[in-house]
Backbone as CSV, one residue per row, in Angstrom:
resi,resn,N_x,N_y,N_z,CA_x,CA_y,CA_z,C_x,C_y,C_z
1,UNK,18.047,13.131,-1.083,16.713,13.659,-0.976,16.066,13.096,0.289
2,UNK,15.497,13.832,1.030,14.587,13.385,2.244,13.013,13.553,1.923
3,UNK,12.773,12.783,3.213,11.103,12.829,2.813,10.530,14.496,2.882
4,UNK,11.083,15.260,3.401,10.418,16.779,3.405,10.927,17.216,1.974
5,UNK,11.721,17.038,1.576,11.952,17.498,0.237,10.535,16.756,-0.572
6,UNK,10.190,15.470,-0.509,9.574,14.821,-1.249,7.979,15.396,-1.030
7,UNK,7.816,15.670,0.068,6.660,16.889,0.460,5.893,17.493,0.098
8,UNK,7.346,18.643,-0.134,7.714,20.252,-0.777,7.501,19.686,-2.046
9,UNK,7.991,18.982,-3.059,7.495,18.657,-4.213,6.329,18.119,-4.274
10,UNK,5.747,17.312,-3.652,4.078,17.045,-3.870,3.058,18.108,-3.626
11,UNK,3.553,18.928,-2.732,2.611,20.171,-2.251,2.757,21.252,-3.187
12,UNK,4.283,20.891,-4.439,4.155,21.892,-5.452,3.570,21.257,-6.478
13,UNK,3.327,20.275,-6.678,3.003,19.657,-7.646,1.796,18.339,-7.602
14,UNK,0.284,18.785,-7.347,-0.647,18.277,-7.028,-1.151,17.424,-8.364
15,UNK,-0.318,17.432,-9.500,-0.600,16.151,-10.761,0.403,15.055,-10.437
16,UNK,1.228,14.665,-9.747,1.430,13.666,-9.735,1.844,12.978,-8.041
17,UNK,2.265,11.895,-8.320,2.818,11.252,-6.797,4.316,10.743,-6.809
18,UNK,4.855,11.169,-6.082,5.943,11.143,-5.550,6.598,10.415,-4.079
19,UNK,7.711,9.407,-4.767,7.497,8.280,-3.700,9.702,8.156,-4.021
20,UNK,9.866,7.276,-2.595,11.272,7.344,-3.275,11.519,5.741,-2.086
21,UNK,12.393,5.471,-2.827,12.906,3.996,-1.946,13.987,4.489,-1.011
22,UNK,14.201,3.842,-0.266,15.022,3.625,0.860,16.584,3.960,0.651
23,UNK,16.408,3.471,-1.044,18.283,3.606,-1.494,18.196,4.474,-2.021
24,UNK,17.152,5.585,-2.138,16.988,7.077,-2.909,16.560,7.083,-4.742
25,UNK,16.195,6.217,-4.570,15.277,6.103,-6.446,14.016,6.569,-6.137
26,UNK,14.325,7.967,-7.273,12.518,8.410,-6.972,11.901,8.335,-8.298
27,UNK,10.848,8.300,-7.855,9.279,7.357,-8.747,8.775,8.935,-8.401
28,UNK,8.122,9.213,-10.166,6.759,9.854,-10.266,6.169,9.277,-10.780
29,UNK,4.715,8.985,-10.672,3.672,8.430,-11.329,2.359,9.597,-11.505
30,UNK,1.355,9.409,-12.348,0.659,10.507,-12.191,-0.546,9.651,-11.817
31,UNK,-1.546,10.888,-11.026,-2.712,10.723,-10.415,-3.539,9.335,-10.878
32,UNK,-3.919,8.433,-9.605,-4.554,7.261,-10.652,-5.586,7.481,-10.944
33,UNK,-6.397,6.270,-12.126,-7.762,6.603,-13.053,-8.965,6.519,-12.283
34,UNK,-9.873,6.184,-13.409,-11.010,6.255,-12.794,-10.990,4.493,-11.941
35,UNK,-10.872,3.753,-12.858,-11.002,2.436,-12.580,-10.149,1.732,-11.591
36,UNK,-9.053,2.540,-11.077,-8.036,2.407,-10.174,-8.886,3.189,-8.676
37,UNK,-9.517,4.150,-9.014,-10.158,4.901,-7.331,-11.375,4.455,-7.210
38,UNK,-12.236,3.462,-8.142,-13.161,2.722,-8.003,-12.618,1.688,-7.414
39,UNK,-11.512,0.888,-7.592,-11.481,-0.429,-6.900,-10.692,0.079,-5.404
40,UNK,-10.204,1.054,-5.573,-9.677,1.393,-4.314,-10.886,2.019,-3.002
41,UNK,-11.874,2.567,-3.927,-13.364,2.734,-3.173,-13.997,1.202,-2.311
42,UNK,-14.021,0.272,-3.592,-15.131,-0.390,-3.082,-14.451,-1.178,-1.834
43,UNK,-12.602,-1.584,-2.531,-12.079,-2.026,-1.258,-11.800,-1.327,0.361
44,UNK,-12.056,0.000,0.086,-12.418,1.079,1.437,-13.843,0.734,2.099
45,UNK,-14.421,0.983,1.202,-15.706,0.500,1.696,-15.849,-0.833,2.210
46,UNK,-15.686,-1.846,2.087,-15.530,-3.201,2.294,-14.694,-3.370,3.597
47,UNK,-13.330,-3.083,3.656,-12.732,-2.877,5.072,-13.521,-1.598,6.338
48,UNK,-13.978,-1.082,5.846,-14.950,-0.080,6.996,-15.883,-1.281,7.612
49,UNK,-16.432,-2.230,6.908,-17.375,-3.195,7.671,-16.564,-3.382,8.578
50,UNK,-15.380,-3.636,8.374,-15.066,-4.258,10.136,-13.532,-3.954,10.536
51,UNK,-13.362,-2.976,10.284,-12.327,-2.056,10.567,-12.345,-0.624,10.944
52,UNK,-12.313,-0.145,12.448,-12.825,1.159,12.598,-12.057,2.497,11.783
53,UNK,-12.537,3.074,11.433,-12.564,3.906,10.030,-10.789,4.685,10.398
54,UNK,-10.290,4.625,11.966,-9.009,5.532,12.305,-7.896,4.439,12.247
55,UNK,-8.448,3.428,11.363,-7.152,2.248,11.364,-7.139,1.674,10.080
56,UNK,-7.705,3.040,8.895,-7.593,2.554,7.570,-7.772,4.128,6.939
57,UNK,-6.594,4.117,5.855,-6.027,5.432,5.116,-5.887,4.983,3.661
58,UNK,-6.137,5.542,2.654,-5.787,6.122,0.966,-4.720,6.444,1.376
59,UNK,-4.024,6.356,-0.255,-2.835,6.600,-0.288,-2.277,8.114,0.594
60,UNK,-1.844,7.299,2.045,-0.635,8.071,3.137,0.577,7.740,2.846
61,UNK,1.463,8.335,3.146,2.770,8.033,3.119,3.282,7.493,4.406
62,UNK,4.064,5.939,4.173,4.837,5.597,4.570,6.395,5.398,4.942
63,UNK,6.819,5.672,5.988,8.504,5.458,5.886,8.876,4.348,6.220
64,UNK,9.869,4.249,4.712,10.224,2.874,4.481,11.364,2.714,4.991
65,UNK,12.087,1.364,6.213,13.530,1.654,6.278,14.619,0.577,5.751
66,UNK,15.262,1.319,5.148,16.408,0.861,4.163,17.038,-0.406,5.352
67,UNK,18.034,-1.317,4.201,18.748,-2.146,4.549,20.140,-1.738,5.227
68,UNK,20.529,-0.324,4.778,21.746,0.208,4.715,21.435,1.412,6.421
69,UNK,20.577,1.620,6.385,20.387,2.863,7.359,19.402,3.942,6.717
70,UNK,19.288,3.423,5.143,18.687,4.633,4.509,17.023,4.647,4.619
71,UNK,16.728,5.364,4.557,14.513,6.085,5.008,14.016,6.079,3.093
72,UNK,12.837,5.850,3.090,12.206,5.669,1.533,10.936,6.132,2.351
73,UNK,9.902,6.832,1.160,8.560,6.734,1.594,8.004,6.385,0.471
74,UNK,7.449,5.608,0.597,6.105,4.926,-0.268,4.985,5.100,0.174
75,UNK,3.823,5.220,-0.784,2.263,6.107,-0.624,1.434,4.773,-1.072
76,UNK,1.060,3.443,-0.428,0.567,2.625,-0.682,-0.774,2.922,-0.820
77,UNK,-1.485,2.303,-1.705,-3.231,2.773,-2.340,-4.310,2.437,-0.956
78,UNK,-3.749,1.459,-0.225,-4.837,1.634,0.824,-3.915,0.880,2.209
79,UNK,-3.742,1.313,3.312,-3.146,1.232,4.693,-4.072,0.515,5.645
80,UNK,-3.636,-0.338,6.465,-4.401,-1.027,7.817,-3.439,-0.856,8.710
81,UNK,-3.970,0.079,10.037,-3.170,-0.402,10.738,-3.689,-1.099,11.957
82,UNK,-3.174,-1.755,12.853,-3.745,-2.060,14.511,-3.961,-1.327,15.675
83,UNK,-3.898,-0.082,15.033,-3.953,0.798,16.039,-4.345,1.946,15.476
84,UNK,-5.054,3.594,15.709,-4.812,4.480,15.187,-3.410,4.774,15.553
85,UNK,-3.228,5.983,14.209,-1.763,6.679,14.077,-1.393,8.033,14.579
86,UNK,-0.914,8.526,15.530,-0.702,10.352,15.047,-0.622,10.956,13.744
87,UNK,-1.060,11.909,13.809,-0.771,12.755,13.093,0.353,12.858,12.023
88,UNK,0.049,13.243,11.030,1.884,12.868,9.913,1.484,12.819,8.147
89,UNK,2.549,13.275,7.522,2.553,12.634,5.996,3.032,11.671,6.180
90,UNK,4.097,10.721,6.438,4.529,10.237,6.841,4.815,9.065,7.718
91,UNK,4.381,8.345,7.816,3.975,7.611,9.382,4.790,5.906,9.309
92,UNK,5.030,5.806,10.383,6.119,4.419,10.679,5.169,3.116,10.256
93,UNK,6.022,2.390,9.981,5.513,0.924,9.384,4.582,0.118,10.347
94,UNK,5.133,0.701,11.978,5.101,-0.488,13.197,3.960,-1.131,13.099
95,UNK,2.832,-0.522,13.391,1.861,-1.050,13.542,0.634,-1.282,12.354
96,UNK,1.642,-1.187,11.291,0.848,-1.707,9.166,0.668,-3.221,9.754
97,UNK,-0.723,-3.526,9.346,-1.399,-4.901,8.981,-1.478,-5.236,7.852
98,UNK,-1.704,-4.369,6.845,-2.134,-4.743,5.292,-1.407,-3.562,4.592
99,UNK,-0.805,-3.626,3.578,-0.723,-2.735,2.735,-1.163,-3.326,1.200
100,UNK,-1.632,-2.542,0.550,-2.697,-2.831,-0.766,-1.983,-1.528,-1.956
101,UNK,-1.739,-2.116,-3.037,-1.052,-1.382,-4.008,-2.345,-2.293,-5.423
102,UNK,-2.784,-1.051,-6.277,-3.474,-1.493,-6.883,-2.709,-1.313,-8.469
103,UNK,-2.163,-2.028,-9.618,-1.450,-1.898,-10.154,-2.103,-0.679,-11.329
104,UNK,-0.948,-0.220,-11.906,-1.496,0.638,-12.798,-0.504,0.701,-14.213
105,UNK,-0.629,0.994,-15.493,0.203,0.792,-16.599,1.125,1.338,-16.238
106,UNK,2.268,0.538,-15.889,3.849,1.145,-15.885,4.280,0.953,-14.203
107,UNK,3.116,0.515,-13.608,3.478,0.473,-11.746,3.752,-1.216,-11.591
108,UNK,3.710,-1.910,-12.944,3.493,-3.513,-12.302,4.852,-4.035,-11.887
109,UNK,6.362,-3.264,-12.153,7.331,-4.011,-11.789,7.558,-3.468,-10.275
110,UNK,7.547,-2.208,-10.055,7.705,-1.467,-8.398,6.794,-1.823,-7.896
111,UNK,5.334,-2.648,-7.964,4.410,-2.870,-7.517,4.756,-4.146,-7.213
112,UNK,5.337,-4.924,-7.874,4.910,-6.323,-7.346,6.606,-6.909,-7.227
113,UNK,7.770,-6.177,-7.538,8.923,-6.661,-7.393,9.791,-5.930,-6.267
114,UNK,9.738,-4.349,-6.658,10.413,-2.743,-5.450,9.859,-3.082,-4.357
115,UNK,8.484,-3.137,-4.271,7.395,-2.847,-3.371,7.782,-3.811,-2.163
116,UNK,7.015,-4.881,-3.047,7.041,-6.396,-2.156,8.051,-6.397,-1.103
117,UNK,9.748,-6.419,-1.719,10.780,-6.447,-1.252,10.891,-5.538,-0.155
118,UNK,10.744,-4.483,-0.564,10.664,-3.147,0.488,9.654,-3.509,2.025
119,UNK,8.480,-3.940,1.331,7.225,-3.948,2.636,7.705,-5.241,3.670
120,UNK,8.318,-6.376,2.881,8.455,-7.634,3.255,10.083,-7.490,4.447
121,UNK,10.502,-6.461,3.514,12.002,-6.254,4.924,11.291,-5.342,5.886
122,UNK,10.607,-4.393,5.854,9.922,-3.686,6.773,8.978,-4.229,7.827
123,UNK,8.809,-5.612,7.502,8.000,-6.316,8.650,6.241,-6.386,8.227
124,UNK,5.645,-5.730,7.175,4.311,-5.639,6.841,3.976,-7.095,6.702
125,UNK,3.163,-7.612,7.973,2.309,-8.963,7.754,2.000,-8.776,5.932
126,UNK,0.904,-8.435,5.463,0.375,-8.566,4.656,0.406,-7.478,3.209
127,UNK,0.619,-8.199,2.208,0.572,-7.498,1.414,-0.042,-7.974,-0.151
128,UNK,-1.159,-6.825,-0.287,-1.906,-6.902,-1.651,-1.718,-6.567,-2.808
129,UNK,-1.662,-6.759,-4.010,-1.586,-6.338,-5.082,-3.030,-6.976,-5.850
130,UNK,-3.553,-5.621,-6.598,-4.711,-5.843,-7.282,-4.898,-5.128,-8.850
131,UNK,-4.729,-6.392,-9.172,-4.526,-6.097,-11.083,-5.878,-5.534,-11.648
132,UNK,-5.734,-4.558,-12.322,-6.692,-3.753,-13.372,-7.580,-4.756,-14.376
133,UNK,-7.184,-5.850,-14.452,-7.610,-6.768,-15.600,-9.508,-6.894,-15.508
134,UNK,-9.997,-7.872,-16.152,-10.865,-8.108,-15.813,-11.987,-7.921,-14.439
135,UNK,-11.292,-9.071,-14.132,-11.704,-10.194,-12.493,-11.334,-9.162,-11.358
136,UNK,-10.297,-8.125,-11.890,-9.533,-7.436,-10.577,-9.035,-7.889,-10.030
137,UNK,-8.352,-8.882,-10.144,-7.355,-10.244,-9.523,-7.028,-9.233,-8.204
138,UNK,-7.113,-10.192,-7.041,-6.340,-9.838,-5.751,-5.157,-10.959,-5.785
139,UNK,-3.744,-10.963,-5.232,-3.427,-11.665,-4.943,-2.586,-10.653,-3.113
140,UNK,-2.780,-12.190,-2.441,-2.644,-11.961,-0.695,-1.615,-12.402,-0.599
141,UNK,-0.527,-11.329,-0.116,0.787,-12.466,0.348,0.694,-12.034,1.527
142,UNK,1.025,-13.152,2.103,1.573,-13.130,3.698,2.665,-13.213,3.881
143,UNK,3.293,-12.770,4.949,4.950,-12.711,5.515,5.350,-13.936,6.099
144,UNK,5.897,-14.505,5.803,6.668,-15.764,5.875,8.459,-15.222,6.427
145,UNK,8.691,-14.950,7.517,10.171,-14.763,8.155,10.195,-13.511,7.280
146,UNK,11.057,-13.404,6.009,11.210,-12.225,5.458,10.737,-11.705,4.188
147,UNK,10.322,-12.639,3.571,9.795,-13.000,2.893,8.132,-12.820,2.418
148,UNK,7.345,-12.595,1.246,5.876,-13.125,1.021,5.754,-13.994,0.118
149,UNK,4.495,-15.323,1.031,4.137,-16.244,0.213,2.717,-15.850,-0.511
150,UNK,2.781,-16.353,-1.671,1.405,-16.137,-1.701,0.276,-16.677,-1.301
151,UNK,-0.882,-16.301,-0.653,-1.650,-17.295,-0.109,-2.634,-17.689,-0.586
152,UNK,-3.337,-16.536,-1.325,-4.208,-16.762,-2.370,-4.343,-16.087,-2.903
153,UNK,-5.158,-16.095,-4.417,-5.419,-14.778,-5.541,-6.871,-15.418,-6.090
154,UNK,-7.559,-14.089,-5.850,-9.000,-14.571,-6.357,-9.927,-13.623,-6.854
155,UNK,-10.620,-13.251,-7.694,-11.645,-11.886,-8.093,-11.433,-10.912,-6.691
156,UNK,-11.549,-9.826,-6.640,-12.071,-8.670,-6.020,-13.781,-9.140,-5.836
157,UNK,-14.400,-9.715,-6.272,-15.922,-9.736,-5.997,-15.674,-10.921,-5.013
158,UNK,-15.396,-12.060,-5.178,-14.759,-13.341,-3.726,-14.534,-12.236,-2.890
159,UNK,-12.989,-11.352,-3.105,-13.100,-10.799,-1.467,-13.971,-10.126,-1.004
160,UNK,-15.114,-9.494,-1.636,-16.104,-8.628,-1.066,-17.055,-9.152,-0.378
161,UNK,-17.039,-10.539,-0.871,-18.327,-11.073,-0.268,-17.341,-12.023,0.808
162,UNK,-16.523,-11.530,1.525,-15.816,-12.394,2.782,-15.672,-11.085,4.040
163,UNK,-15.733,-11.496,5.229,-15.507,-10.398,5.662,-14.293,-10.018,6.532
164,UNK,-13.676,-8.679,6.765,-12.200,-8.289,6.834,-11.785,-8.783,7.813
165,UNK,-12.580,-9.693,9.191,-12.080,-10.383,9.884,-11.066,-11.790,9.509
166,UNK,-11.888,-12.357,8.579,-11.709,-13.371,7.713,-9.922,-13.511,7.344
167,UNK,-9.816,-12.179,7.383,-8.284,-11.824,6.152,-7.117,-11.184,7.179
168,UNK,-7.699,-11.483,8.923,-6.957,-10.864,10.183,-7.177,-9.880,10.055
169,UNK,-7.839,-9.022,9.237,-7.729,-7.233,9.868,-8.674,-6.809,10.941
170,UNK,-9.850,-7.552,11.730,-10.917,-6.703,12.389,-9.977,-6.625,13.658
């Protein structure tokens, strides 16, 4: 399966999302909730303070590249990059600063085990995961060689009141 196939199925099928790894395992998940595009709001909103609005995207698709030679695209919940991008469903890792995956019932093992692994061989400085729970737990890993450490995990309301320079993205 290629990413235009994966496309052609999202463009036929506007209830769910469609994502596939690098070694060709494809993931449907369906449309996220309310409480999932609220935290993905306020954290949009929050990076616009100091991130110009053509270097931050909702779930776009990314191409992911395999260990083997093989291409994956993953549709991470919110994108930074250092640069604007061309045009694309699609678009290269190079210049990702942050990628942010907000977990959802049934996304917590590809979210925080597929994912990680995937973004962390792809070179993504930074990567978020933000739990539904309470607090909205953020936790920040940073890229360490190939690897993410974690650097910190703290409410979603802490990171709001810090600003996106703070976290390397301005």
């Amino acid at each position: 399966m290629t990413l235009d196939d994966l496309t052609a199925m999202m463009t036929a099928d506007e209830h769910h999302r469609y994502e596939i790894s690098p070694e060709g395992v494809l993931s449907i998940m369906p449309p996220p909730g309310y409480t999932h595009a609220i935290i993905a709001t306020r954290l949009m909103v929050w990076l616009a303070t100091g991130v110009p609005a053509e270097r931050l995207a909702q779930a776009v698709g990314l191409r992911i590249p395999g260990r083997d030679g093989g291409l994956g695209g993953r549709i991470p919940d919110l994108v930074v990059w250092s640069k604007a991008q061309a045009e694309g469903v699609w678009l290269p890792v190079t210049d990702v600063l942050l990628v942010v995956e907000i977990l959802s019932p049934g996304s917590e093992g590809v979210d925080t085990v597929t994912k990680r692994s995937e973004y962390a061989a792809a070179g993504i400085p930074q990567y978020w995961v933000i739990d539904q729970d309470q607090a909205q737990t953020v936790a920040m890993h940073h890229l360490d060689g190939n690897h993410y450490n974690v650097r910190a995990t703290m409410p979603l309301a802490w990171v709001l009141n810090t600003k996106p320079g703070e976290h390397g993205l301005a």
